[in-house]
N, C-alpha and C positions, 0 to 999 in steps of 0.2 A: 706672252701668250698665256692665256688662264687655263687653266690645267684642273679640272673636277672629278672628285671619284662621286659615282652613281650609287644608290644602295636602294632595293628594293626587296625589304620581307615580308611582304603585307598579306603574301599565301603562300601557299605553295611552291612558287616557285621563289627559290634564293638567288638574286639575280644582283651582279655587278657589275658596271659599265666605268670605265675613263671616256673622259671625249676634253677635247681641246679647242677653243670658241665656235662650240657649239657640237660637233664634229667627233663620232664615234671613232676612236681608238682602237679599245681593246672592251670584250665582255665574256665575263663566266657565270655562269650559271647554269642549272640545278633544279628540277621538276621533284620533290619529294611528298608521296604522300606521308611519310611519319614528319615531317616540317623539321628536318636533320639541321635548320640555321644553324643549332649552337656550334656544328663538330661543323658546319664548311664557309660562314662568312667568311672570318680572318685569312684563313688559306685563302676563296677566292679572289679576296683582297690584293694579298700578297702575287699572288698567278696574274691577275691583271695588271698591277704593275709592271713583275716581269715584260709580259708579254710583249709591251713597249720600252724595257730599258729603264724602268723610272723607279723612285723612291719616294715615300711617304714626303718625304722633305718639299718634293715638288709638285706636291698638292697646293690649288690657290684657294679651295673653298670643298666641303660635302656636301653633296645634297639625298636627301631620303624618302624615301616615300613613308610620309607619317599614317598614313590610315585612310579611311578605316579600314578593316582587316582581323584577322589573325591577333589575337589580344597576343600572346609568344611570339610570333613574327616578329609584331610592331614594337614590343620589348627588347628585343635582341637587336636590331637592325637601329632602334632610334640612339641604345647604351652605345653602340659601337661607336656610330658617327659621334655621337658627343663628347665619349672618349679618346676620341683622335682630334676631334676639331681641337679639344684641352689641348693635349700633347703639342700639337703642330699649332696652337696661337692660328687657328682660319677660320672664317665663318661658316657659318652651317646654314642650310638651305632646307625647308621641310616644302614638301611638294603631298598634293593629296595623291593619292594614291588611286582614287578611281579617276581623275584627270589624268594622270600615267596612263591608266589603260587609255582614254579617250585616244592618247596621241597614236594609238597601232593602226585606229581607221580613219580613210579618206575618206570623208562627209561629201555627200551630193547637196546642191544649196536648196533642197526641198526635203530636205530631213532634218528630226529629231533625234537627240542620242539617250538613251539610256542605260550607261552601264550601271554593272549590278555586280556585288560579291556578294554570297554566301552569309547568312546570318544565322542561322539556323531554323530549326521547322521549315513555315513558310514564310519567314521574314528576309527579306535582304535588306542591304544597303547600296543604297543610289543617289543620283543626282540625276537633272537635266539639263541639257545643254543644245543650242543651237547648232547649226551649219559649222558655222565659223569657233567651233569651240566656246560660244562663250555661254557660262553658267544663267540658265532660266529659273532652276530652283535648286536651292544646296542642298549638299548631302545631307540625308536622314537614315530612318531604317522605318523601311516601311512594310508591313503583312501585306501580300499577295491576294488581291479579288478581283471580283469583277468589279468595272468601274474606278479602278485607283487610281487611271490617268485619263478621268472625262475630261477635264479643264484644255486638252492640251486637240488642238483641228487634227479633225482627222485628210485633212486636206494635204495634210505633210504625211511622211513615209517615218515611222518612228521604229529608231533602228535599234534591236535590244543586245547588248552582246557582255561578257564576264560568266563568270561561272553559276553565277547567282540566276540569271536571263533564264537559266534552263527550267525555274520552277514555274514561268512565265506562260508556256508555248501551251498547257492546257487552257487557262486562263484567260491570256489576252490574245485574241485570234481578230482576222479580218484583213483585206488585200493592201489595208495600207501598214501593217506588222510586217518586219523584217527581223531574222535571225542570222547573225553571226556567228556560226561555232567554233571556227576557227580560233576565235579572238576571246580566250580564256581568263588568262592570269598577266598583270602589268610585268612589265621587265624594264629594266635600267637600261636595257637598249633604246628605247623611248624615250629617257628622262635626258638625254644628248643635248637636243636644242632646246628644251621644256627648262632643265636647270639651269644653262646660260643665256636664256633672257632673263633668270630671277640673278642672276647675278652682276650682268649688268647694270639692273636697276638697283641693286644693292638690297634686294630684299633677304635680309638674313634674319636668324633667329637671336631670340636670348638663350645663349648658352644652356646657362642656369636653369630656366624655370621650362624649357621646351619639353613639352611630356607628347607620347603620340596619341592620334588622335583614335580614340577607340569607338568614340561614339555613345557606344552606351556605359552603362556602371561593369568594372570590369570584378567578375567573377571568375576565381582561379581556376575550379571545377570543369569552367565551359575553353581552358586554353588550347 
């Protein structure tokens, strides 16, 4: 049975999942506006395993949510998994992190997805994606206008949700716009079956040279 710890710091929320092929276990996490990752990963590391009886030992792979994000998240959360993946000889798994979020909503098959993190001003970072999850345009960071997503029918319901969507709603308006509030920040609660299909296929990382994905040029000042 494959046995995965989940790890997602790409904001706000510090969030840890185990799950077992495919199949949510155990999860901790953590809402912090000051981004407390450094003082609660490891702990809720260790609390999730607990919480099913297990040990680091019985880890068969990590997976992470690499970005984009939180330039400090993404740093804390990718050092950790890599330094354990060391330790314990397992593959590591990088998972984007705005696909994380995708996984909290059920798509109707006449929608668009858009989620969105925080970039600052009025910039976020986004992707698009079909019904069926699958990516129409990769992730970028894109300034906030009118007209950003003429290319895309408005014949479909284009659904915008992540924390970033909120600079949106003056912006992009019209009866086929949809808003998600609910559906904020990614959690490792998501990354369940999203990580054990990349494990399956054996889609792991190098070790070594795995950096997260920040997106833009990382500036210390803006962490």
């Amino acid at each position: 049975m494959s046995t995965l710890l989940n790890i997602e710091t790409s904001s706000k929320n510090c969030s840890v999942s185990i799950s077992q092929e495919g199949k949510l276990k155990s999860l901790v996490e953590k809402y912090s506006e000051n981004y407390s990752h450094s003082e609660n990963l490891h702990n809720f590391i260790s609390k999730a395993l607990k919480k099913i009886k297990l040990t680091p030992n019985d880890l068969d792979a990590i997976a992470v949510g690499m970005g984009p994000g939180s330039y400090t998240g993404l740093r804390i959360g990718v050092s950790a998994a890599k330094g354990l993946c060391y330790a314990l000889d397992i593959p590591l798994i990088g998972l984007n992190s705005l696909e994380i979020l995708c996984q909290r909503y059920k798509a109707k098959s006449n929608e668009i997805l858009f989620p969105m993190f925080d970039a600052r001003r009025m910039e976020v970072y986004t992707m698009v994606l079909n019904s069926k999850k699958e990516i129409i345009k990769k992730t970028t960071a894109k300034i906030i206008k009118q007209g950003i997503f003429k290319d895309f029918s408005k014949e479909k319901t284009w659904v915008f949700f992540g924390e970033g969507s909120t600079k949106c709603k003056d912006v992009i308006k019209g009866n086929h716009v949809k808003f998600i509030d609910e559906i904020m920040y990614p959690s490792a609660r998501e990354m369940a079956l999203f990580s054990y299909e990349y494990f399956k296929e054996k889609k792991f990382e190098n070790i070594a040279y795995f950096e997260p994905f920040y997106l833009k040029e990382f500036i210390s000042k803006m962490s």
